[in-house]
C-alpha positions in Angstrom: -30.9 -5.0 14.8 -27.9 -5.9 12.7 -29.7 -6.1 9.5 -31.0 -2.4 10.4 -26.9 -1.9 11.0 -25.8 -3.1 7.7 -28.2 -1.1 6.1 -27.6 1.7 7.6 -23.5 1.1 6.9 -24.6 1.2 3.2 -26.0 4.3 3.3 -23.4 5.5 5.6 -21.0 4.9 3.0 -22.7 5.7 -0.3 -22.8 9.1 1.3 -18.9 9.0 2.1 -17.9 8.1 -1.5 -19.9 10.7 -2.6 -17.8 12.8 -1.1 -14.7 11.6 -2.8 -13.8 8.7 0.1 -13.0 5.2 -1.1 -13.3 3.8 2.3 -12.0 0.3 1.3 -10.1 -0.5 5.0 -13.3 1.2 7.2 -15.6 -0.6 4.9 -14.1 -4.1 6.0 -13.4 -3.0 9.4 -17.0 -1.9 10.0 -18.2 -5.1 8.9 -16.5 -6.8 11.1 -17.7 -4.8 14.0 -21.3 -5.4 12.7 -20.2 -9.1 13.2 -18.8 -8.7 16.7 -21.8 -6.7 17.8 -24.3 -9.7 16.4 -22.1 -12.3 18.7 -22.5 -10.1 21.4 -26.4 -9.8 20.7 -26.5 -6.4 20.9 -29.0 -4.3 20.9 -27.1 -1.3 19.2 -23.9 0.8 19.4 -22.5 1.4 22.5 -19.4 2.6 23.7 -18.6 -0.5 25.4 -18.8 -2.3 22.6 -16.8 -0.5 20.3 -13.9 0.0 22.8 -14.1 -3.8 23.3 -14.1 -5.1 20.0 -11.4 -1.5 18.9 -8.6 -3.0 21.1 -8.7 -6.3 19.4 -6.4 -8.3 19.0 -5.1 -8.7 22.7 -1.8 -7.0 23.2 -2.0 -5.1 20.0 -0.7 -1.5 18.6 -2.1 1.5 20.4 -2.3 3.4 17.5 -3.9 0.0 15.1 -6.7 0.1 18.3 -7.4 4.0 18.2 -7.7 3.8 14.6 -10.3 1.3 14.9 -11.7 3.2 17.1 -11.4 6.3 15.2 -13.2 3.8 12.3 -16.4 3.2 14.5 -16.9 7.1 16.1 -17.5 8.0 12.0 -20.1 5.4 11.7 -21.6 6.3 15.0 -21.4 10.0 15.0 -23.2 9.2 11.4 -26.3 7.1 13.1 -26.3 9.5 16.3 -27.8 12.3 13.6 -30.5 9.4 13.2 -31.1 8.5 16.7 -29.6 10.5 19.5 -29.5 7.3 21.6 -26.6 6.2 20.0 -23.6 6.6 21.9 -20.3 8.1 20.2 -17.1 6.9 21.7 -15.2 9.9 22.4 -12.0 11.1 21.3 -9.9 11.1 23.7 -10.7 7.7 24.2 -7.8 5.9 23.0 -5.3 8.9 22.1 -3.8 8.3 18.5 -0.5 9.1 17.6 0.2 9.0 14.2 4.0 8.1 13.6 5.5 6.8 10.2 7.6 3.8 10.0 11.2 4.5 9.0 11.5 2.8 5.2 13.6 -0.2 5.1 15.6 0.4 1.7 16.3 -3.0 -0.1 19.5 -3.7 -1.6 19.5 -5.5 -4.7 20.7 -8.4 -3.4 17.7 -8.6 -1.2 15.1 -7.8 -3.9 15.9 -10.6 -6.1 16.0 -13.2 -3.3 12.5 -12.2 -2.3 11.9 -12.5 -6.1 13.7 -16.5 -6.2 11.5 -16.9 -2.8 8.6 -16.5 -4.7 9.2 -20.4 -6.3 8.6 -21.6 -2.7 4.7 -20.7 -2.7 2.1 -23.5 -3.6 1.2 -23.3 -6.9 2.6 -22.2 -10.0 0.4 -19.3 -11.1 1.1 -17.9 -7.1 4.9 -18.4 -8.0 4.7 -16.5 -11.2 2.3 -13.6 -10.2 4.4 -13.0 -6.8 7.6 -12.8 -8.7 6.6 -10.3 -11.2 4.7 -8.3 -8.7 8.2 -7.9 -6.7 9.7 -7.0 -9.7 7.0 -4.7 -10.9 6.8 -3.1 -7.7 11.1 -2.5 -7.6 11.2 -1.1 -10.8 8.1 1.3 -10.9 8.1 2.4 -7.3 4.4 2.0 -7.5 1.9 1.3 -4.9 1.0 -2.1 -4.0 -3.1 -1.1 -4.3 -2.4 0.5 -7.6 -0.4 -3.1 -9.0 -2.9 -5.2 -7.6 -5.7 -2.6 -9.5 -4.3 -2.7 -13.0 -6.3 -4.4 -15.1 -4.7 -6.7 -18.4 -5.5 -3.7 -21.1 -3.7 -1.2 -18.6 -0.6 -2.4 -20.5 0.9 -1.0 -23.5 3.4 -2.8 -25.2 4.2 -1.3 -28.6 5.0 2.0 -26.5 6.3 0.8 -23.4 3.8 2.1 -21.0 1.5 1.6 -17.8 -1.6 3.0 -16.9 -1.9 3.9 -13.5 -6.1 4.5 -13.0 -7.9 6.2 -9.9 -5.0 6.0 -7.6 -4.3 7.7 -4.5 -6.7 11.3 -4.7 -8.2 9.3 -7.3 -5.2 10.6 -9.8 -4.3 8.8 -12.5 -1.0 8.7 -14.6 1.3 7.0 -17.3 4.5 5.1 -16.4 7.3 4.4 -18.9 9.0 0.9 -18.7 12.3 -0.1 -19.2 12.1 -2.3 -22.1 13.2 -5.6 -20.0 10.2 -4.6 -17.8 7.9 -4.9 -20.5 9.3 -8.6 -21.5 9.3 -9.2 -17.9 5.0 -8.6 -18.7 4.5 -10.1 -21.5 6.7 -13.1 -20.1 3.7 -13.4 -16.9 0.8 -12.7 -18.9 1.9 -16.0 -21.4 2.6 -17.9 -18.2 -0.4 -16.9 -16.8 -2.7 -17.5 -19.4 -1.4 -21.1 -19.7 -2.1 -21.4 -15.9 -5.6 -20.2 -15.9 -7.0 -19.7 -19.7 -10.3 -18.2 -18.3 -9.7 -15.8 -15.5 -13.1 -14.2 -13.9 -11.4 -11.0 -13.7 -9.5 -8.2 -16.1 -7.0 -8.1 -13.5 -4.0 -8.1 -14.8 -2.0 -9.9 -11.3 -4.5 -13.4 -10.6 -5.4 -15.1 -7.7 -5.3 -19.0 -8.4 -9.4 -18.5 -8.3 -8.8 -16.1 -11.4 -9.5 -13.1 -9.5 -8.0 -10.0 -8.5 -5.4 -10.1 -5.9 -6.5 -9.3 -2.6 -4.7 -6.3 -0.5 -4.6 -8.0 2.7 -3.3 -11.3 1.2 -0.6 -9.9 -0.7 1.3 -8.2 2.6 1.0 -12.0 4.2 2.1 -13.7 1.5 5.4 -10.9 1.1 5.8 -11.3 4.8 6.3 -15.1 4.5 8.6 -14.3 1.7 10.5 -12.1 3.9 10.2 -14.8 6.5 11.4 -17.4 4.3 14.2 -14.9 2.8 15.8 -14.3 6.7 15.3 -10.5 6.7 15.5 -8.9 9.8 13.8 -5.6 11.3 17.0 -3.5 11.7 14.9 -1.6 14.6 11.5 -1.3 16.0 10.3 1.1 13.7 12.3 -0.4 11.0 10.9 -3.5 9.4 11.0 -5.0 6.3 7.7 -3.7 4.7 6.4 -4.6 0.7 5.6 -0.8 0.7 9.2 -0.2 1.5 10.2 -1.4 -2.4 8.6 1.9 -3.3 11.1 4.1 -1.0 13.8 2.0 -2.3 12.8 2.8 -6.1 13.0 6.2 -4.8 16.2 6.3 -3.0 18.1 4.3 -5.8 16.9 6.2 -8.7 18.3 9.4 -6.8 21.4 7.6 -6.4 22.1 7.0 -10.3 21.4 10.7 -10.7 24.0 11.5 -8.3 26.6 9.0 -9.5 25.5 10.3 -13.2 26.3 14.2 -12.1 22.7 15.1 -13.3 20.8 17.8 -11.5 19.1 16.4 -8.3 16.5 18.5 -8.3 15.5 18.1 -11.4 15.5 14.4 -11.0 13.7 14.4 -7.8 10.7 16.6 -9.8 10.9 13.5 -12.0 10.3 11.2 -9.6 7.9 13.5 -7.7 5.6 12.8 -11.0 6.4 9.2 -11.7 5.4 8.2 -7.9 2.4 10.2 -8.0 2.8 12.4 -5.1 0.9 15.3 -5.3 3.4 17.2 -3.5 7.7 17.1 -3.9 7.4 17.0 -0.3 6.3 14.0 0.2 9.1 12.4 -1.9 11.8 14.3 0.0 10.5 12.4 2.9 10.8 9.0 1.3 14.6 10.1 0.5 15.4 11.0 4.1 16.2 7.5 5.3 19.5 7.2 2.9 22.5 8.1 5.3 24.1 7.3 1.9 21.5 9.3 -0.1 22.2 12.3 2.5 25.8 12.3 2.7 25.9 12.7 -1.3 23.5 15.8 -1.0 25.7 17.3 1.6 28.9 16.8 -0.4 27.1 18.3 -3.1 26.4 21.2 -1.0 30.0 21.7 0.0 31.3 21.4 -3.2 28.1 24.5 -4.5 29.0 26.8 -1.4 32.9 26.5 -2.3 32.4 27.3 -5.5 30.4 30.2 -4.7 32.4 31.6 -2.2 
């Protein structure tokens, strides 16, 4: 039965990806319900069994459990349209509430500890490809899946530029660097190649195996360095996050535009681009956690209506 599964899951999400999905997180999470429901002996999906194995881990998030769940009731309403017997776990199941996270905004001082941390992992090619990362990841505001997905020939060194390929809505873009930035490269990718001469991928961040970094690994091994580091959640929906360099990229480039008297707006269209957001919106929200970043928007809003009136 669970070789039937898998097969179907293939299918299941060749069709998806035709569709413009990239599936990466359902993919693995699928998988792993295949794997529960082969322990269990199974003799096909129910909705016991995918309300047992969607509120795993004990004493987990709601929402991490419904979104599981949410995971499995694609793949089932999928092989219902195959075989009515299959039952599809309904929606109201386990009620999802998306909420976001309020960004935890980094100072500087913070950034490059988590950057001297990264001497404290095992090996020297983990110590050299973390630290750059960080760095990378401060300075560009990118996303962590789209660092960990540049490849060595992404990089353009004689004019100072990135290649961002197939990120988010499968958009791709150019990023300029800062000149120490592209040293900063050049410096890892010497290092590296000293470390591991042959790599088996074109990544251009390594594992010590010589592949590409894994998503899932890279968030453990920042959370250790946060660990290690002593940063603190400064609330319950407030924690120290490797995403959270990207709001902070955002935040403090808003701030230099401010202290430099430039048009905000203009600079937040600027940044809009650079991040990749489809939509200004979506950066406006990454800029709402600055009480700092606020007040200065508000002062400049006094100072516009005074002049006016």
């Amino acid at each position: 039965m669970t070789a039937l599964l898998r097969e179907a899951l293939d299918e299941y999400l060749t069709m998806r990806r035709a569709l413009g999905y990239r599936l990466a997180r359902p993919e693995k999470l699928l998988n792993q319900f295949l794997d529960h429901l082969g322990d269990l002996d199974a003799d096909g999906v129910t909705v016991e069994a995918a309300l047992a194995w969607a509120c795993l881990p004990a004493g987990g998030d709601g929402n991490w459990w419904a979104y599981r769940l949410s995971v499995v009731r694609g793949f089932a309403s999928y092989l219902h349209t195959l075989d009515p017997t299959v039952e599809v776990p309904a929606t109201d199941l386990l009620p999802w509430q998306a909420r976001r996270a309020c960004p935890y905004l980094y100072s500087d001082n913070e950034i490059a500890a988590l950057i001297a941390a990264a001497s404290s992992l095992p090996s020297p090619l983990r110590q050299v490809t973390f630290a750059t990362l960080i760095g990378l990841l401060a300075v560009t505001g990118m996303r962590v899946g789209e660092a960990i997905g540049l490849d060595r020939d992404d990089l353009d060194t004689r004019n100072g530029m990135l290649v961002v390929r197939h990120s988010k809505f499968d958009k791709s873009r150019e990023l300029v660097l800062h000149p120490s930035t592209i040293d900063a490269l050049r410096g890892y990718l010497r290092r590296r190649d000293q470390l591991h001469p042959s790599p088996q991928s074109p990544s251009m961040f390594i594992s010590t195996a010589g592949t590409r970094l894994i998503y899932c690994n890279v968030h453990w091994t920042f959370h250790r360095l946060v660990q290690r580091v002593g940063l603190t959640p400064r609330s319950a929906t407030c924690r120290p996050r490797i995403h959270d360099l990207r709001h902070s990229f955002a935040v403090a480039s808003m701030l230099d535009a401010y202290a430099a008297g430039e048009d905000g707006q203009a600079r937040l269209t600027l940044i809009s681009t650079y991040l990749g957001h489809v939509d200004p919106a979506g950066t406006y929200w990454y800029l709402s956690a600055s009480p700092e970043l606020l007040g200065l928007a508000a002062q400049r809003l006094e100072q516009h209506s005074a002049g006016r009136s």
